[in-house]
mmJSON file of the N, C-alpha and C atoms, coordinates in Angstrom:
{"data_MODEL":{"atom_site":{
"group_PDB":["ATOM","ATOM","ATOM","ATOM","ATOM","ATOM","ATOM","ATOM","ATOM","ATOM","ATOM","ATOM","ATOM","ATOM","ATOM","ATOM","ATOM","ATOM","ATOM","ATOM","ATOM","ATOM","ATOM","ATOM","ATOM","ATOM","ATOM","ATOM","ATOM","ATOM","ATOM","ATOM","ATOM","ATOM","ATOM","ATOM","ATOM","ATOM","ATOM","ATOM","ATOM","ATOM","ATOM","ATOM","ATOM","ATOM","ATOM","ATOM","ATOM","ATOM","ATOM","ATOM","ATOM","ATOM","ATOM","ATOM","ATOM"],
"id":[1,2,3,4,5,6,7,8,9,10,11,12,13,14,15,16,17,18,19,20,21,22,23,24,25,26,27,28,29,30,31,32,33,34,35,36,37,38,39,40,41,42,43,44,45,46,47,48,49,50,51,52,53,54,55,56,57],
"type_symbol":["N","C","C","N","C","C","N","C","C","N","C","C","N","C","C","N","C","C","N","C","C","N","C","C","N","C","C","N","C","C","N","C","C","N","C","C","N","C","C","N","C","C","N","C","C","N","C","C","N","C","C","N","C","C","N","C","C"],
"label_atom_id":["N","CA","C","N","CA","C","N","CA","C","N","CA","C","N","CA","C","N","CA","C","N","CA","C","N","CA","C","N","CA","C","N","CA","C","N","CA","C","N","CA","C","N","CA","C","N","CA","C","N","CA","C","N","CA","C","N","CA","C","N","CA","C","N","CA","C"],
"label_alt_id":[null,null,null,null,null,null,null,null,null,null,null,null,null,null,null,null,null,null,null,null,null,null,null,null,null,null,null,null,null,null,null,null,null,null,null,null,null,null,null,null,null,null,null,null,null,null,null,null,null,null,null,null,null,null,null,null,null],
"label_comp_id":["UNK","UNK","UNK","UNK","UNK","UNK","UNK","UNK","UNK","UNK","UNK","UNK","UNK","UNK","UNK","UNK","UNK","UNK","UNK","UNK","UNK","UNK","UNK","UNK","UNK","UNK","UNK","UNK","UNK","UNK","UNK","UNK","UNK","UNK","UNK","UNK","UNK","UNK","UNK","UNK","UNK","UNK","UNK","UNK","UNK","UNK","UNK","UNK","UNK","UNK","UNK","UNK","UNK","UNK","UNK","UNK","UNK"],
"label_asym_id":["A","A","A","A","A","A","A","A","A","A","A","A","A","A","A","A","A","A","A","A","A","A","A","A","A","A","A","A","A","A","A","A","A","A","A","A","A","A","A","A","A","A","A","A","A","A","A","A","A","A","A","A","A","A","A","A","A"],
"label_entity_id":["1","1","1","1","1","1","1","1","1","1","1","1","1","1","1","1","1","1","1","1","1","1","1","1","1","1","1","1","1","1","1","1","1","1","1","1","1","1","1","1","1","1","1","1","1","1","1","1","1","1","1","1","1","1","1","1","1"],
"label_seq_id":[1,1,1,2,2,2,3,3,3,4,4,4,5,5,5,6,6,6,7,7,7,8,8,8,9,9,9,10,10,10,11,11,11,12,12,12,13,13,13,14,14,14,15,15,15,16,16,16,17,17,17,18,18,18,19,19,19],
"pdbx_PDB_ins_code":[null,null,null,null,null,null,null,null,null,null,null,null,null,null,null,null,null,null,null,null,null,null,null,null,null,null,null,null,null,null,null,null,null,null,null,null,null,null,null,null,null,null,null,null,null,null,null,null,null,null,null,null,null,null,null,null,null],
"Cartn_x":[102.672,101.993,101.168,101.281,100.741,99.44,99.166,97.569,97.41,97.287,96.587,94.804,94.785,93.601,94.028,93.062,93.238,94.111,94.244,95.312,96.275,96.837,98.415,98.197,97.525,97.411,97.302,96.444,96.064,97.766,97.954,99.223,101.033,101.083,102.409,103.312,103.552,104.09,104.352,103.677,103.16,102.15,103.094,102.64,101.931,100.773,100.172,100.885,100.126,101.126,100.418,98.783,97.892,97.482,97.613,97.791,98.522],
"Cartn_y":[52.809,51.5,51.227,50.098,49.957,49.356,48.673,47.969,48.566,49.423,50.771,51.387,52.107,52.712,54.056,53.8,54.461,55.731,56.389,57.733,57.487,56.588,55.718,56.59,56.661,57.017,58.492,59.342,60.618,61.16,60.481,60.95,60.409,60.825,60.464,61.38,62.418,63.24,62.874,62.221,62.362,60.579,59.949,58.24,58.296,57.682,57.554,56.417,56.417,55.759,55.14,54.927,54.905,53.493,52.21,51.819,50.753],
"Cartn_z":[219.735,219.862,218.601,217.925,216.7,216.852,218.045,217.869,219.212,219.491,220.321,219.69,219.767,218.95,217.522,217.255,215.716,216.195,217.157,217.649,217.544,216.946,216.428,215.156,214.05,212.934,213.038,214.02,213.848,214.23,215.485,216.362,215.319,214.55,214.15,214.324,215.247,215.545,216.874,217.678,218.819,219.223,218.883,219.07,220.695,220.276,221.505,222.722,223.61,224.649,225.984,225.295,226.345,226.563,225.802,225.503,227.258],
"occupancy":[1.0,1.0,1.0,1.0,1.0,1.0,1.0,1.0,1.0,1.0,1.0,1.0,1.0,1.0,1.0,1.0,1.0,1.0,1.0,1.0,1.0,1.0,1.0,1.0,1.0,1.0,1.0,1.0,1.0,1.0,1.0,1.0,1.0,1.0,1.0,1.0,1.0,1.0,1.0,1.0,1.0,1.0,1.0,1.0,1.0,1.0,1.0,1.0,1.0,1.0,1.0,1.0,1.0,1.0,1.0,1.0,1.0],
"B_iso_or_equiv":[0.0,0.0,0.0,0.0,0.0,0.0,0.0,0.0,0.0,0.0,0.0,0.0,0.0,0.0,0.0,0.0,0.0,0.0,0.0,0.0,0.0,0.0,0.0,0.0,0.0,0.0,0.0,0.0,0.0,0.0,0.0,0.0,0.0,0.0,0.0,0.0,0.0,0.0,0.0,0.0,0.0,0.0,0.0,0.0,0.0,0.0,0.0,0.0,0.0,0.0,0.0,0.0,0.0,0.0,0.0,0.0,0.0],
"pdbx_formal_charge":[null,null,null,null,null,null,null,null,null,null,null,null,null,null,null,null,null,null,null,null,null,null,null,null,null,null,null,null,null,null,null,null,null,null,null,null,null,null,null,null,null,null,null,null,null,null,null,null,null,null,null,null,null,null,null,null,null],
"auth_seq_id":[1,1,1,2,2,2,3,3,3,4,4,4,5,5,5,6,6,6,7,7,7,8,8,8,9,9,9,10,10,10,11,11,11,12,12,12,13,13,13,14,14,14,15,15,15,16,16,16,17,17,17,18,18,18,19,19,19],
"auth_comp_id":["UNK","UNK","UNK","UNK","UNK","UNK","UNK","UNK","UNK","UNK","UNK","UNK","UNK","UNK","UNK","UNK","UNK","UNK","UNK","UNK","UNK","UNK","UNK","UNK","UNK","UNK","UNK","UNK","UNK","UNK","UNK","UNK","UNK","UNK","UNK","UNK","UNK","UNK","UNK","UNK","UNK","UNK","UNK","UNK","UNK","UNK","UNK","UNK","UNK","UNK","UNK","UNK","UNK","UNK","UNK","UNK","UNK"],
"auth_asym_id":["A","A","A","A","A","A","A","A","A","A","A","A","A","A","A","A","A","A","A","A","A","A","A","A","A","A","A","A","A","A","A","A","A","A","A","A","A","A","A","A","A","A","A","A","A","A","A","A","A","A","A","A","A","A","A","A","A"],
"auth_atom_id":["N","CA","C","N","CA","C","N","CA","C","N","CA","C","N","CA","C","N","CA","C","N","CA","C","N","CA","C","N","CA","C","N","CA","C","N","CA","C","N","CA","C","N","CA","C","N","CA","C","N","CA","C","N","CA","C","N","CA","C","N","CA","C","N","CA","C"],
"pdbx_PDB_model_num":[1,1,1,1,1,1,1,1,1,1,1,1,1,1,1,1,1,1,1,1,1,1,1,1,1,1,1,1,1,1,1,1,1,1,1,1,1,1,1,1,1,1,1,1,1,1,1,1,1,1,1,1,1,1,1,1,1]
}}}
């Protein structure tokens, strides 16, 4: 998710999904 929270950026292995 790209306009999620900044854990889009930390998580690029592992794209957040909370969102």
């Amino acid at each position: 998710n790209a306009h999620n929270f900044p854990l889009e950026l930390a998580s690029v292995e592992a794209p957040s999904t909370i969102g």
